[in-house]
The first five atom37 places (N, CA, C, CB, O) and aatype in JSON, in Angstrom:
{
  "aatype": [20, 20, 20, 20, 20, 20, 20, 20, 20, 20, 20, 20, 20, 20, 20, 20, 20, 20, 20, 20, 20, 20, 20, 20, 20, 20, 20, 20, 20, 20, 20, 20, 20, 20, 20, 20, 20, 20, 20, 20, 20, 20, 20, 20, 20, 20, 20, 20, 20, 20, 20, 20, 20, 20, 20, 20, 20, 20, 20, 20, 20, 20, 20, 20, 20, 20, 20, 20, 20, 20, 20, 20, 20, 20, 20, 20, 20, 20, 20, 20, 20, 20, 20, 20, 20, 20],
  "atom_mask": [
    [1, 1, 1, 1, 1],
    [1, 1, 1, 1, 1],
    [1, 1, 1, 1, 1],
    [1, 1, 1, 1, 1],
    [1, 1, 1, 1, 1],
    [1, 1, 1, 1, 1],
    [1, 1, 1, 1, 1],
    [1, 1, 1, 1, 1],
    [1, 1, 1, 1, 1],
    [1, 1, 1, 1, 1],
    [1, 1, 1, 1, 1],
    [1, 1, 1, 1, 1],
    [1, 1, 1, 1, 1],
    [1, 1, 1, 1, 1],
    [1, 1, 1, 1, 1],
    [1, 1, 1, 1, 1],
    [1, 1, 1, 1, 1],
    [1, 1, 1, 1, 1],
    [1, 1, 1, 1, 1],
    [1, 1, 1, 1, 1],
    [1, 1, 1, 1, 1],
    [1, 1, 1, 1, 1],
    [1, 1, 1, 1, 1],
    [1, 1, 1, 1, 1],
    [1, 1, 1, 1, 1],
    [1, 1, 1, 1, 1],
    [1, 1, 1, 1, 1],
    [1, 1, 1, 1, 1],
    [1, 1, 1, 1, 1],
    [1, 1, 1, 1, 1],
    [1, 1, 1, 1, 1],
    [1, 1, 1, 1, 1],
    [1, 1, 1, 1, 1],
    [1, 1, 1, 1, 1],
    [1, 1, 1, 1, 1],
    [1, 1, 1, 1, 1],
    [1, 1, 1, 1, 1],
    [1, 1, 1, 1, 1],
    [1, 1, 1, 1, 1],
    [1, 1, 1, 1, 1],
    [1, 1, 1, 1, 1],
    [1, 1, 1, 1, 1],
    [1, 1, 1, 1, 1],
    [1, 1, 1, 1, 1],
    [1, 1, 1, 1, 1],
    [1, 1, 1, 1, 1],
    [1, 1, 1, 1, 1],
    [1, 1, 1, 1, 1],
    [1, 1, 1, 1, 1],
    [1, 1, 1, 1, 1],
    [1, 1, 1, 1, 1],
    [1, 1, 1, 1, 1],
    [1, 1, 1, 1, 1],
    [1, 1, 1, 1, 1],
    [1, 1, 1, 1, 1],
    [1, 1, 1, 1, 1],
    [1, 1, 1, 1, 1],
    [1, 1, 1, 1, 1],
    [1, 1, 1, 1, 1],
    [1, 1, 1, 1, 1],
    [1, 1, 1, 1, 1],
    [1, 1, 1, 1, 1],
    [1, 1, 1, 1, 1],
    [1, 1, 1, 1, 1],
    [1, 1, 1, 1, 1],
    [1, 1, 1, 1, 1],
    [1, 1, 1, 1, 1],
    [1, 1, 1, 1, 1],
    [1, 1, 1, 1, 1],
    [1, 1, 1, 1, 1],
    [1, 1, 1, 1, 1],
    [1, 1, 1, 1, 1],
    [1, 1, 1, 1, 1],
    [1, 1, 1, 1, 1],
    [1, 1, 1, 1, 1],
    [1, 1, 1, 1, 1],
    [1, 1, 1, 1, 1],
    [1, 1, 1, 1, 1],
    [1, 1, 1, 1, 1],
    [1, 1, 1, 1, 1],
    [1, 1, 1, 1, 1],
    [1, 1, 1, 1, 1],
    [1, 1, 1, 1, 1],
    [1, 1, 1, 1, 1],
    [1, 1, 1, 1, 1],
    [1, 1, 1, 1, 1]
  ],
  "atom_positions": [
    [[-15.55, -2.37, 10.78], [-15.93, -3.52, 10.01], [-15.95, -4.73, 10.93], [-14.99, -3.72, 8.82], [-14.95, -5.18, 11.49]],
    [[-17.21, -5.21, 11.02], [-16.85, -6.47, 11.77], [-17.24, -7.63, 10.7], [-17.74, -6.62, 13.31], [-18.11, -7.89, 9.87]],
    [[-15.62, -8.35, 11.45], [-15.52, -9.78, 10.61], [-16.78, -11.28, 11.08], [-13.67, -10.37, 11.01], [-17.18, -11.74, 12.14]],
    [[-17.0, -11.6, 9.71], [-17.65, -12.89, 9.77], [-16.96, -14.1, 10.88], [-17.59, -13.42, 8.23], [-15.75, -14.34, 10.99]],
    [[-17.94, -14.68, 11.55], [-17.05, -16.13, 12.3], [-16.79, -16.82, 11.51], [-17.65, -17.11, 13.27], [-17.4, -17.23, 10.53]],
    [[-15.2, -17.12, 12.15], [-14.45, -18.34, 11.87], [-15.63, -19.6, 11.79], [-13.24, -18.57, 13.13], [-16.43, -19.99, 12.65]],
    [[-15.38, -20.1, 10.3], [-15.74, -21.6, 9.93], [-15.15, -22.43, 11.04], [-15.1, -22.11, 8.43], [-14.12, -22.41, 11.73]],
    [[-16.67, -23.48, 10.89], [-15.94, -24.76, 11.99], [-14.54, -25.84, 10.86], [-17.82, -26.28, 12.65], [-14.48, -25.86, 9.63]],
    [[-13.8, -26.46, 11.69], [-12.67, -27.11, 10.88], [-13.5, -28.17, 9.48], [-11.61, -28.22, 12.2], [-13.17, -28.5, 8.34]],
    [[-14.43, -28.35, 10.15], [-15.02, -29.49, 8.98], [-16.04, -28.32, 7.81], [-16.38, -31.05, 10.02], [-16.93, -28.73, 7.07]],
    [[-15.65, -26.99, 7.92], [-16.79, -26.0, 7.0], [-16.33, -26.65, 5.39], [-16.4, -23.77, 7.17], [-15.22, -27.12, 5.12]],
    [[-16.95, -26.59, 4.88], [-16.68, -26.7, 3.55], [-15.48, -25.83, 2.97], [-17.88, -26.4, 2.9], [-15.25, -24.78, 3.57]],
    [[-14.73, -26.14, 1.93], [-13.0, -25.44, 1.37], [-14.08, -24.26, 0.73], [-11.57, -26.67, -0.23], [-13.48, -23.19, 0.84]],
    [[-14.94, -24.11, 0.33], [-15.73, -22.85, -0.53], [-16.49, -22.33, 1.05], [-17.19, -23.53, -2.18], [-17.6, -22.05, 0.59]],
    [[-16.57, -22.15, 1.95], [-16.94, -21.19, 2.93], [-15.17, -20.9, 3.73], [-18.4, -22.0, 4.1], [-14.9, -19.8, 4.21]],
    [[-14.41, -21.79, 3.74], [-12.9, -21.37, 4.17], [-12.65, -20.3, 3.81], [-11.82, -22.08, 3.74], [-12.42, -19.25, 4.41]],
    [[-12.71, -20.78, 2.08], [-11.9, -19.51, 1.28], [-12.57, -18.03, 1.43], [-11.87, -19.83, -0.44], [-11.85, -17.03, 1.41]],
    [[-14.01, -17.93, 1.57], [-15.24, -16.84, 1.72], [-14.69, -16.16, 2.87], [-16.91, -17.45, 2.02], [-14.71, -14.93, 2.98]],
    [[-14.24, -16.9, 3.66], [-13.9, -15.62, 5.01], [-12.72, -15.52, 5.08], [-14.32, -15.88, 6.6], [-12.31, -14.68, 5.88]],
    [[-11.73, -16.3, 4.32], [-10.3, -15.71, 4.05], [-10.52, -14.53, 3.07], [-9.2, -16.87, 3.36], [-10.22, -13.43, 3.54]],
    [[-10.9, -14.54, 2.06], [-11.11, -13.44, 1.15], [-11.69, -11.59, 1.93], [-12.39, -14.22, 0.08], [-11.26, -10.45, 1.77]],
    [[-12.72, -12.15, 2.68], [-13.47, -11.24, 3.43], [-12.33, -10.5, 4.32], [-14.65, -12.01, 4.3], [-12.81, -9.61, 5.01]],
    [[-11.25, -10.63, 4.42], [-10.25, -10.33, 5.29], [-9.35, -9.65, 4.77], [-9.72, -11.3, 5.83], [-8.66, -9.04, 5.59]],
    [[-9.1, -9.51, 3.73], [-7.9, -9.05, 2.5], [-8.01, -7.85, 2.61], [-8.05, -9.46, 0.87], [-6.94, -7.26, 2.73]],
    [[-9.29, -6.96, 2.61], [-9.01, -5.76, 2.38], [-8.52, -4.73, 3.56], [-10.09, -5.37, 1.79], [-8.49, -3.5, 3.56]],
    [[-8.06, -5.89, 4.78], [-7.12, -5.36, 5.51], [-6.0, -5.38, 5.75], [-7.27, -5.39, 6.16], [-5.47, -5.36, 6.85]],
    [[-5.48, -5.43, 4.61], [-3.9, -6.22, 4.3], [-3.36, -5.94, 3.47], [-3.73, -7.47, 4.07], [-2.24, -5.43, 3.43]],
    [[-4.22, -6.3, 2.42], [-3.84, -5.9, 1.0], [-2.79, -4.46, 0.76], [-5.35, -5.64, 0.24], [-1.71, -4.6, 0.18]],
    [[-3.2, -3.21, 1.23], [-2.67, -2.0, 0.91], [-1.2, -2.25, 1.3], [-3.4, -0.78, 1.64], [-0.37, -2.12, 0.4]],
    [[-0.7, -2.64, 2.73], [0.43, -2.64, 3.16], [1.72, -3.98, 2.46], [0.04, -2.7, 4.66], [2.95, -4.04, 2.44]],
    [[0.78, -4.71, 2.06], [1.21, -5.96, 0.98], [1.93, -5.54, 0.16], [0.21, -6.65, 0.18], [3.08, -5.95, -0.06]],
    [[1.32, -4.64, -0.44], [1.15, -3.87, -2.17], [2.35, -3.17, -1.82], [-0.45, -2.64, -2.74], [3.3, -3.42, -2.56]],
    [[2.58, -2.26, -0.75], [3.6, -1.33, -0.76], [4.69, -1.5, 0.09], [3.12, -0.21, -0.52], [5.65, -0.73, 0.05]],
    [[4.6, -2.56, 0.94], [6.05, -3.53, 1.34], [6.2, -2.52, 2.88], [7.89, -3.36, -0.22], [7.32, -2.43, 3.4]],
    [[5.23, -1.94, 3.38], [5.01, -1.18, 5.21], [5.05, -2.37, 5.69], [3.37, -0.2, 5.86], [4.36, -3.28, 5.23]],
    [[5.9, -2.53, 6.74], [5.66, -3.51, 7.77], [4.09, -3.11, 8.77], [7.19, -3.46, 8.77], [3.51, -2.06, 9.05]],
    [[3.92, -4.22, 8.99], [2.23, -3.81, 10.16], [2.31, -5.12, 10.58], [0.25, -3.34, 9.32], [2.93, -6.07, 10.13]],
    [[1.36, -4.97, 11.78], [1.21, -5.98, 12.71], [-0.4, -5.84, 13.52], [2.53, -5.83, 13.77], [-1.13, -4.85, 13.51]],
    [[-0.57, -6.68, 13.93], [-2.27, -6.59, 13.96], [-1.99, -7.39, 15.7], [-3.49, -7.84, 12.27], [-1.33, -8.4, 15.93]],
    [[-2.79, -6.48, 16.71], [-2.6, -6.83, 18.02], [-3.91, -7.09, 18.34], [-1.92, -5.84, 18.88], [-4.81, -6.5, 17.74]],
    [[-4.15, -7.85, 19.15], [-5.67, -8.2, 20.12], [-5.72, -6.93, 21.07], [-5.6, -9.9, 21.29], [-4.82, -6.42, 21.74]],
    [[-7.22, -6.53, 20.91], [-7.06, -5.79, 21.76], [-8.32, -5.17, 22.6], [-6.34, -5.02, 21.19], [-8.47, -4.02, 23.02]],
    [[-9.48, -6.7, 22.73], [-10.26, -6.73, 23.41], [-11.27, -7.28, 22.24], [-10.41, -5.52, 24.2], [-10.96, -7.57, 21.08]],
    [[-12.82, -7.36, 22.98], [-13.57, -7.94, 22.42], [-15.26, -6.49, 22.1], [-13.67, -9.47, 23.49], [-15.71, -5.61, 22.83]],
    [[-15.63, -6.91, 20.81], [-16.87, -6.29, 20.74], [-18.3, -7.36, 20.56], [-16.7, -5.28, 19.5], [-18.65, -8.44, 21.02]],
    [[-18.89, -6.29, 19.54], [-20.32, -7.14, 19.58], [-20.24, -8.63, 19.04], [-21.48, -6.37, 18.61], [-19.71, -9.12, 18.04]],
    [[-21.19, -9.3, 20.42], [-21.17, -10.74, 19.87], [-19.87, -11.44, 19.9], [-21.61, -10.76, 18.48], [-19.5, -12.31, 19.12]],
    [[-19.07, -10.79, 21.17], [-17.78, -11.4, 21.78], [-17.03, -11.98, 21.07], [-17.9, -12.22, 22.68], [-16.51, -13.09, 21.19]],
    [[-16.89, -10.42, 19.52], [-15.79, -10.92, 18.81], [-14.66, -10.47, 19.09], [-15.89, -10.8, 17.64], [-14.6, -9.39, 19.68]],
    [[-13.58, -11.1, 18.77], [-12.19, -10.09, 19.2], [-12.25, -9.24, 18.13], [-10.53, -10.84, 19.29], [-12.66, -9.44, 16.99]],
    [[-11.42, -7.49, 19.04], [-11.08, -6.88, 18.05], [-9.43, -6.74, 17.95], [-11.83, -5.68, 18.11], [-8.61, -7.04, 18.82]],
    [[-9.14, -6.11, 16.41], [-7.56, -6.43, 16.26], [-7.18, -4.74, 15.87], [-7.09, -7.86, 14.75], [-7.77, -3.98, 15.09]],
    [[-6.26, -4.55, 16.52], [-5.53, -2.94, 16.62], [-4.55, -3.67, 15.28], [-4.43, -2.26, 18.63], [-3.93, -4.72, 15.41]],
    [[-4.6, -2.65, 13.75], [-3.69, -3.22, 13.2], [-2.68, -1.64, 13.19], [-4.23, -4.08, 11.73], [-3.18, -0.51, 13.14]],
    [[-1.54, -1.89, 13.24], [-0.21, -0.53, 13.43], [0.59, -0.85, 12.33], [0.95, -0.53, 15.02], [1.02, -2.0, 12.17]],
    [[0.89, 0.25, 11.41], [1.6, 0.04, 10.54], [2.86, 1.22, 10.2], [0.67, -0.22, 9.58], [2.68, 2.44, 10.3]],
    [[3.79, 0.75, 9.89], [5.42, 1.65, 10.02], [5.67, 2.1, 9.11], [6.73, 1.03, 10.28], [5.03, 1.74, 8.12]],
    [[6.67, 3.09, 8.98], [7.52, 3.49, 7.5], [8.11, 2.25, 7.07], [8.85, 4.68, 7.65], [8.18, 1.29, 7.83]],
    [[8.52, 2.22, 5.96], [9.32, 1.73, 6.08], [10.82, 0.83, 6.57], [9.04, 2.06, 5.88], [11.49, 1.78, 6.96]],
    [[11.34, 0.08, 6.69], [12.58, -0.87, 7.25], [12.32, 0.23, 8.94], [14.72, -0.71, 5.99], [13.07, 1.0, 9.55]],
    [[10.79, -0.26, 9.17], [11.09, 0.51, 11.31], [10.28, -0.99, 11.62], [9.68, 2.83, 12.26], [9.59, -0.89, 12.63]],
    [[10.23, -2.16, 11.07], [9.94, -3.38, 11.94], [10.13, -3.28, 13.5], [10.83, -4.5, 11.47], [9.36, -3.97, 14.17]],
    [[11.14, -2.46, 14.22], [11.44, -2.9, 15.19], [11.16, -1.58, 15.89], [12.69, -3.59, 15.21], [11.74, -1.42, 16.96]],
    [[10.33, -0.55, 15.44], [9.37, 0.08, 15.87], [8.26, -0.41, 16.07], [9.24, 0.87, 15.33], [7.71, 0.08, 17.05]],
    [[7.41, -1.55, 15.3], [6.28, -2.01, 15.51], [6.58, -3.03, 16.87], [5.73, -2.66, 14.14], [5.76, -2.98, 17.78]],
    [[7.54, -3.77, 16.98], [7.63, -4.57, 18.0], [7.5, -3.91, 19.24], [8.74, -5.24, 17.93], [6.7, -4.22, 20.13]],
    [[8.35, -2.94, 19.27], [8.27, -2.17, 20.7], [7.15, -1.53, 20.96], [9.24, -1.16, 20.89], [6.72, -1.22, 22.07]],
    [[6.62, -1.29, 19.73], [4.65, -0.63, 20.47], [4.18, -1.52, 20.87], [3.25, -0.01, 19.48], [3.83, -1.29, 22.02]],
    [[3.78, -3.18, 20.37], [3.27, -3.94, 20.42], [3.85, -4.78, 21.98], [3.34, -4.39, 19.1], [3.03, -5.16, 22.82]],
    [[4.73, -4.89, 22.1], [5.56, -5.12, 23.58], [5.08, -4.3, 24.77], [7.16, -4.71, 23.44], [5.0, -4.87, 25.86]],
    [[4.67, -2.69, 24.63], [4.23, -1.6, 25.7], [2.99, -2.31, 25.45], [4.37, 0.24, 25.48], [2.79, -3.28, 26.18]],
    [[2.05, -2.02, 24.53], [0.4, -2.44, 24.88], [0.53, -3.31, 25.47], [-0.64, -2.81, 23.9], [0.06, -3.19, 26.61]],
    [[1.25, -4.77, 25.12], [0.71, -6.12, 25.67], [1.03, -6.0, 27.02], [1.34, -7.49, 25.04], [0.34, -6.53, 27.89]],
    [[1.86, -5.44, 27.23], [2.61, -5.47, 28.68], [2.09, -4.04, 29.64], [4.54, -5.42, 28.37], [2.64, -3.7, 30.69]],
    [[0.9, -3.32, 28.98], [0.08, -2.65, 29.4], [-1.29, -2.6, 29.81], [0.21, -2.15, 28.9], [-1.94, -1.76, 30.41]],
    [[-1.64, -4.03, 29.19], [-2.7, -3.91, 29.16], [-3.48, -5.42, 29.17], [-2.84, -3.05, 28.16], [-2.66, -6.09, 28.54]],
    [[-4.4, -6.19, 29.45], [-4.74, -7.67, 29.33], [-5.58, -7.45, 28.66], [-5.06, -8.56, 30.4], [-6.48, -7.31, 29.49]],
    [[-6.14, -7.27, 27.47], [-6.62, -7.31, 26.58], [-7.76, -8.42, 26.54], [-5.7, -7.31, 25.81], [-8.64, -8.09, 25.74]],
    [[-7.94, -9.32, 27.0], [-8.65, -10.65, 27.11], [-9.91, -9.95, 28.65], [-7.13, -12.33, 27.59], [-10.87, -10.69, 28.9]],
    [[-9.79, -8.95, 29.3], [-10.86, -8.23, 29.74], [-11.5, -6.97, 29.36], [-10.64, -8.11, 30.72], [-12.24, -6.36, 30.13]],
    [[-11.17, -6.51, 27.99], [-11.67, -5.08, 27.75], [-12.93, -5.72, 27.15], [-10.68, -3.92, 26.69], [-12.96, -6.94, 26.98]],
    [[-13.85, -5.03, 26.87], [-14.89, -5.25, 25.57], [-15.95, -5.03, 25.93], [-15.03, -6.5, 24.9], [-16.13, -4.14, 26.76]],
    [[-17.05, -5.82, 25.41], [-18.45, -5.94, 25.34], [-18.81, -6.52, 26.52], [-18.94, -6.67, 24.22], [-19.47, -5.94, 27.39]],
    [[-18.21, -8.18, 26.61], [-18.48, -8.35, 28.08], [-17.35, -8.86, 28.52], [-19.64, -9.21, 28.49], [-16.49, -9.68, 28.21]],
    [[-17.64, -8.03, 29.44], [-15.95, -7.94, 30.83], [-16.07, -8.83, 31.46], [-15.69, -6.7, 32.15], [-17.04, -9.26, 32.08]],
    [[-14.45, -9.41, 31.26], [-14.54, -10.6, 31.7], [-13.75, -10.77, 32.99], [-14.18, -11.45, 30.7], [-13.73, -11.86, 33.56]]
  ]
}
């Protein structure tokens, strides 16, 4: 799924809310059922958007998600993978 661009700061509050909404249905499930998740950068695709690795846990393992998220970042620079290498 690729996400719509971020509104400029002056977009109108009815195009804000349009691409906050557009975003929910990646969230929503783990919301609903109280999984910790965390959403990492993890390079860029078409039209040099970022993409986001989202990882999600059993239950009370928060500090399982940290430590994956600690190895990638510290594995990897993420700000050169993608579409165009930077």
């Amino acid at each position: 799924m690729m996400a719509s661009k971020i509104p400029p700061p002056d977009a109108p509050m009815e195009a804000l809310m349009q691409h906050s909404w557009e975003q929910i249905t990646n969230t929503c499930p783990f919301n609903i059922t109280h999984h910790p998740a965390i959403s990492l950068p993890c390079g860029f695709g078409e039209g040099d958007r970022p993409i986001g690795l989202m990882l999600i846990a059993k239950h009370w393992q928060e500090s399982t998600l940290y430590r994956i998220a600690d190895a990638f970042e510290r594995a990897c620079n993420w700000q050169t993978v993608g579409a165009k290498k930077r």
